[in-house]
GUGU-567753 format. One record per atom (N, C-alpha, C): residue number from 1; residue in three letters; atom name; x, y negated, z negated. Coordinates in nm, 4 decimals. Example, Ala and Ser with C-alpha at 12.3 -4.5 7.8 and 13.67 -1.06 7.14 Angstrom:
REM GUGU-567753
+-----+-----+----+----------+----------+----------+
:   i :  aa : at :     east :    north :       up :
+-----+-----+----+----------+----------+----------+
:   1 : ALA :  N :   1.3190 :   0.5690 :  -0.7800 :
:   1 : ALA : CA :   1.2300 :   0.4500 :  -0.7800 :
:   1 : ALA :  C :   1.3200 :   0.3300 :  -0.7800 :
:   2 : SER :  N :   1.2850 :   0.2250 :  -0.7080 :
:   2 : SER : CA :   1.3670 :   0.1060 :  -0.7140 :
:   2 : SER :  C :   1.2900 :  -0.0030 :  -0.7870 :
+-----+-----+----+----------+----------+----------+
REM end
This chain:
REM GUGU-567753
+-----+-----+----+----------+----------+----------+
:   i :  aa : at :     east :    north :       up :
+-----+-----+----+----------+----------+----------+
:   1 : UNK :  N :  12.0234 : -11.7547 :  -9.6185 :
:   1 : UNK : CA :  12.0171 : -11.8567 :  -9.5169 :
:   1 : UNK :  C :  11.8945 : -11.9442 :  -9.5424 :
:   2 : UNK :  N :  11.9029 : -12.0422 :  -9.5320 :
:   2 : UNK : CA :  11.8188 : -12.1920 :  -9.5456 :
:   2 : UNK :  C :  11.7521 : -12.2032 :  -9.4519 :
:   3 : UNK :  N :  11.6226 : -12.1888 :  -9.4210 :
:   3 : UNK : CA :  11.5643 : -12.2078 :  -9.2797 :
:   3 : UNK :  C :  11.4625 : -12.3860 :  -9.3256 :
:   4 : UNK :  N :  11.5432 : -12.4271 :  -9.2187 :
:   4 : UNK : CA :  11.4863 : -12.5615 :  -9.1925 :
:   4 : UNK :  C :  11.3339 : -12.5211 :  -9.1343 :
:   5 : UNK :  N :  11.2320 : -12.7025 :  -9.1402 :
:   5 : UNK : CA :  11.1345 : -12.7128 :  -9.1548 :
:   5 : UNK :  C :  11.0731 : -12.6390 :  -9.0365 :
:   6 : UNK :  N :  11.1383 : -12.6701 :  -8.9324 :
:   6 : UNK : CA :  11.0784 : -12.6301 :  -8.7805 :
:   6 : UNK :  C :  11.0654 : -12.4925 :  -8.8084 :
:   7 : UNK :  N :  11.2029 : -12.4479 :  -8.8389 :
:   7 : UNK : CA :  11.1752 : -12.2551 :  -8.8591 :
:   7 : UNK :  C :  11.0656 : -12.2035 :  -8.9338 :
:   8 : UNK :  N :  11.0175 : -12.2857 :  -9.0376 :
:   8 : UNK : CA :  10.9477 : -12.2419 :  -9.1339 :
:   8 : UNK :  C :  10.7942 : -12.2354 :  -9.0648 :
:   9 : UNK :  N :  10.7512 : -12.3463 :  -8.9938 :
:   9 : UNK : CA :  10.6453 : -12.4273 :  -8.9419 :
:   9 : UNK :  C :  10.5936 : -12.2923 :  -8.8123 :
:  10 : UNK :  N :  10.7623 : -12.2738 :  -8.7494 :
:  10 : UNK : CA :  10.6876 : -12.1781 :  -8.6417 :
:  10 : UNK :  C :  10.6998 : -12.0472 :  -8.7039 :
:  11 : UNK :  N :  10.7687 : -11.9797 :  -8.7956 :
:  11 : UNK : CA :  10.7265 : -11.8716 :  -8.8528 :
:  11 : UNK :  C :  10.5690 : -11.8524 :  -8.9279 :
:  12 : UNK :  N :  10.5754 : -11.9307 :  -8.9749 :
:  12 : UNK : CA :  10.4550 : -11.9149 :  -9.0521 :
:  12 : UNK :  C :  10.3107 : -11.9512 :  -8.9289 :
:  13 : UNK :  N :  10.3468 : -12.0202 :  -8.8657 :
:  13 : UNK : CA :  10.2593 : -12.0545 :  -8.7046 :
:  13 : UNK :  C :  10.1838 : -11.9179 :  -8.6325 :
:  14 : UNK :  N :  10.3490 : -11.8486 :  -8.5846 :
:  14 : UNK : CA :  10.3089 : -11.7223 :  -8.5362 :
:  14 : UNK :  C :  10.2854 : -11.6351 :  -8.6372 :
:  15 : UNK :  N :  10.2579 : -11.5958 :  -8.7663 :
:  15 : UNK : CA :  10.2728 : -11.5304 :  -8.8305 :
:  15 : UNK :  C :  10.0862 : -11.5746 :  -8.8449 :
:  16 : UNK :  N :  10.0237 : -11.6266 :  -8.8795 :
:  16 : UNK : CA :   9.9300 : -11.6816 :  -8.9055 :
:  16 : UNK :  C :   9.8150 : -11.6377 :  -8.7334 :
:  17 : UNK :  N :   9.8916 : -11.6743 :  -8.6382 :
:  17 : UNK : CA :   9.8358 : -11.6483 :  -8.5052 :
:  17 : UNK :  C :   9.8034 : -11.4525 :  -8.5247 :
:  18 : UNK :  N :   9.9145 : -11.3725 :  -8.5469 :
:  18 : UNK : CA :   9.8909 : -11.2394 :  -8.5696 :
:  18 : UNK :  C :   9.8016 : -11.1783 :  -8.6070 :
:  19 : UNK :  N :   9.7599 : -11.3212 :  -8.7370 :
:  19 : UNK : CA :   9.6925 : -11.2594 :  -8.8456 :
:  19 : UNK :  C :   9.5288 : -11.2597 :  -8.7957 :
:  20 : UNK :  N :   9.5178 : -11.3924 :  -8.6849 :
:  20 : UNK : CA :   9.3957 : -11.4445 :  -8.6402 :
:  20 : UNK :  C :   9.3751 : -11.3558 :  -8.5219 :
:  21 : UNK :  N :   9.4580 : -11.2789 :  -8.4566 :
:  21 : UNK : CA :   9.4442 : -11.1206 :  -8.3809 :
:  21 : UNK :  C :   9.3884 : -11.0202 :  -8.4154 :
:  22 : UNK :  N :   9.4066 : -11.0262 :  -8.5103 :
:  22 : UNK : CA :   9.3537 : -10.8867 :  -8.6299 :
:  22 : UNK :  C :   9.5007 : -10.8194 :  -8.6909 :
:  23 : UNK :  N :   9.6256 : -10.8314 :  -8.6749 :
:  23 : UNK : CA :   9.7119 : -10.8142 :  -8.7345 :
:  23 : UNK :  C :   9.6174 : -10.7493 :  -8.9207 :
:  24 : UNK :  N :   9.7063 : -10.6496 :  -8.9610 :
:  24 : UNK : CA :   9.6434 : -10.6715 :  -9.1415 :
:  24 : UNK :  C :   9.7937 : -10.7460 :  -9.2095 :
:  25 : UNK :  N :   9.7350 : -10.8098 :  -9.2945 :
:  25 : UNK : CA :   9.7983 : -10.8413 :  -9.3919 :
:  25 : UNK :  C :   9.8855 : -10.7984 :  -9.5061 :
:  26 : UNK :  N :   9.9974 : -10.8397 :  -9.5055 :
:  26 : UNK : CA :  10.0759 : -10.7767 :  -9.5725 :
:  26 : UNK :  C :  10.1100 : -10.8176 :  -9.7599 :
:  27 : UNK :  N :   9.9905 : -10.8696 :  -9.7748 :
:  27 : UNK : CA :   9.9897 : -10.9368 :  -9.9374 :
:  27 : UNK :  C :   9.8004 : -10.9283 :  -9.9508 :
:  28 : UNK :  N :   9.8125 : -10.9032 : -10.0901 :
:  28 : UNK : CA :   9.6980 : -10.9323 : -10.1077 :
:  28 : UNK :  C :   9.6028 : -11.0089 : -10.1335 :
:  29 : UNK :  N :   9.4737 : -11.0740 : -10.0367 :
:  29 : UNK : CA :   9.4195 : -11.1711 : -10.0462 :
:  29 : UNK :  C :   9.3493 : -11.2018 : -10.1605 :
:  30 : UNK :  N :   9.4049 : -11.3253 : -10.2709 :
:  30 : UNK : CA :   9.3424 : -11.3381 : -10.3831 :
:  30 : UNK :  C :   9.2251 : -11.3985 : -10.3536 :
:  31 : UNK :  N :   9.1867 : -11.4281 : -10.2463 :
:  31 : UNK : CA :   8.9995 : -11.5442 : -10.2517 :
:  31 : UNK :  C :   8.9553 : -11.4664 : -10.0761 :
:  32 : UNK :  N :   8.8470 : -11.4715 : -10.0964 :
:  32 : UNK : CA :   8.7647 : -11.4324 :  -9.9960 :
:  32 : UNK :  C :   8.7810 : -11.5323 :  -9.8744 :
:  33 : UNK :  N :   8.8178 : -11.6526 :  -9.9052 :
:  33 : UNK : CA :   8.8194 : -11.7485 :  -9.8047 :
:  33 : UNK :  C :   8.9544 : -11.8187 :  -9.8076 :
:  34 : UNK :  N :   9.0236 : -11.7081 :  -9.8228 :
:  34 : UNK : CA :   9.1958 : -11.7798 :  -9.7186 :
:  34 : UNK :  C :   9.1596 : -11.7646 :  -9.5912 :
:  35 : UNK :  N :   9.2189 : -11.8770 :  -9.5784 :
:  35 : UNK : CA :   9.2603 : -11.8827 :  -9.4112 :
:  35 : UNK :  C :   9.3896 : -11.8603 :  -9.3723 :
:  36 : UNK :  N :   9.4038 : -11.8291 :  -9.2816 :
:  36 : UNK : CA :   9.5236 : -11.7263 :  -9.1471 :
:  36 : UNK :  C :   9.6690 : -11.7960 :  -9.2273 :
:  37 : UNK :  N :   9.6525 : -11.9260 :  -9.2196 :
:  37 : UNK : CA :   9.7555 : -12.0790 :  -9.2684 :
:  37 : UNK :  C :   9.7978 : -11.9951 :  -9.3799 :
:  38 : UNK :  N :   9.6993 : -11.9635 :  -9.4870 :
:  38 : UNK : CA :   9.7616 : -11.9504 :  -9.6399 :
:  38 : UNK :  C :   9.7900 : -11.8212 :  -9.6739 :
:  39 : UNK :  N :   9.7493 : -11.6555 :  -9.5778 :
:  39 : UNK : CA :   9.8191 : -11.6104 :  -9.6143 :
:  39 : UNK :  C :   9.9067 : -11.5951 :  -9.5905 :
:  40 : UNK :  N :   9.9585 : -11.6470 :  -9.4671 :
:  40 : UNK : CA :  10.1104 : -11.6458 :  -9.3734 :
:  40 : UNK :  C :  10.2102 : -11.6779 :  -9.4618 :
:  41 : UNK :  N :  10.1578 : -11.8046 :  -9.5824 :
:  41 : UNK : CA :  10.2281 : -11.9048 :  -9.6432 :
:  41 : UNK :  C :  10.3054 : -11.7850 :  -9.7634 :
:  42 : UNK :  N :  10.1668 : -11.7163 :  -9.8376 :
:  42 : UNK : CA :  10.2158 : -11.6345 :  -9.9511 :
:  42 : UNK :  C :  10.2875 : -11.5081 :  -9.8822 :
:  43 : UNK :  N :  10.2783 : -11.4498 :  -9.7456 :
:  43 : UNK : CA :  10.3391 : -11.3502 :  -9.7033 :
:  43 : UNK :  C :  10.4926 : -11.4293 :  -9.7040 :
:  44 : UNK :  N :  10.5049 : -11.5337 :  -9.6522 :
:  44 : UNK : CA :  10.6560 : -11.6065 :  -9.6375 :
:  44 : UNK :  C :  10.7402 : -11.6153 :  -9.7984 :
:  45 : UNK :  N :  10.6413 : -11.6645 :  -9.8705 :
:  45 : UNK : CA :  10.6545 : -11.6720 : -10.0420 :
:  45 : UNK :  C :  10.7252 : -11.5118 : -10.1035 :
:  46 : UNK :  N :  10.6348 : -11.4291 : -10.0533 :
:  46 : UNK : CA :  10.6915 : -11.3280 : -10.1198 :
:  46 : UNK :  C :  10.8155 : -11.1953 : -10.0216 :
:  47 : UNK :  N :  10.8324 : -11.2692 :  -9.9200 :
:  47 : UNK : CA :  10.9358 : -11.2162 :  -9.8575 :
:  47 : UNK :  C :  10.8839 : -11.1119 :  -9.7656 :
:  48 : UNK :  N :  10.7740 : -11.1274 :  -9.6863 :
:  48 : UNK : CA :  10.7812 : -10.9832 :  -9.6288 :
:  48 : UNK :  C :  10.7208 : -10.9540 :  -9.5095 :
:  49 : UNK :  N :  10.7489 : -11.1185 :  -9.4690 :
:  49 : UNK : CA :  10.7099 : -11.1643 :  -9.3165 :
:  49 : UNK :  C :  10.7958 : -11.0793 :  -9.2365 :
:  50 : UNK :  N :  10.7522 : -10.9785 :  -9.1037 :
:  50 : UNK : CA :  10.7970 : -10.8751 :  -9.0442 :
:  50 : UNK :  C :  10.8943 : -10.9799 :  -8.9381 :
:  51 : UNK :  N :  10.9446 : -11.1073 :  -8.9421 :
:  51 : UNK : CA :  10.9890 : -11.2234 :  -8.8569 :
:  51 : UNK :  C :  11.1098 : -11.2601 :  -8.8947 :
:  52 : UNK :  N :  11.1863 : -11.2576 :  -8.7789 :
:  52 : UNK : CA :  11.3477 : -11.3224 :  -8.8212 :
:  52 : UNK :  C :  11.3719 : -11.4040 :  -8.7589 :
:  53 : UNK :  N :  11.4744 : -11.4917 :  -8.7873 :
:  53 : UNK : CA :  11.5232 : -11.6497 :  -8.7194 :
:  53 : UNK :  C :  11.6604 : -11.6128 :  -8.6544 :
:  54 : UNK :  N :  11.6866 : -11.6110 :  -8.5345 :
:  54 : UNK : CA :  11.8368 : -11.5688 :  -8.4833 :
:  54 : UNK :  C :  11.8756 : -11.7232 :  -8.4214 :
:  55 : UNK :  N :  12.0135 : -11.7738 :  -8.4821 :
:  55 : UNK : CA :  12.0667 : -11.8495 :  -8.4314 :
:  55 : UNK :  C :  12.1958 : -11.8472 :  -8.3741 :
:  56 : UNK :  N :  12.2169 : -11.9009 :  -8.2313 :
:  56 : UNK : CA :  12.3065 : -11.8864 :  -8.2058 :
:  56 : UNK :  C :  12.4330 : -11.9959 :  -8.2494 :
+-----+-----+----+----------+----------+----------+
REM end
């Protein structure tokens, strides 16, 4: 399934918010100074964002 921009924007949104909770991370941070934004981005990249899109 193809998730349009909005889906992507708020997955990676709340996914990023988790992370700024203290959530841990589910990829490993290659630089000391990612921010919440970029690892959400490579967690989405490599498939293993704990987040699903239900449409009706």
């Amino acid at each position: 399934m193809e998730l349009t921009k909005y889906e992507l924007a708020r997955i990676i949104g709340a996914r990023a918010y988790q992370l700024a909770l203290g959530a841990p991370p589910l990829v490993k941070i290659s630089r000391p100074d990612m921010s919440f934004l970029e690892v959400a981005e490579e967690e989405l990249k490599k498939g293993v964002i704990p987040l699903a899109v239900v449409r009706e």
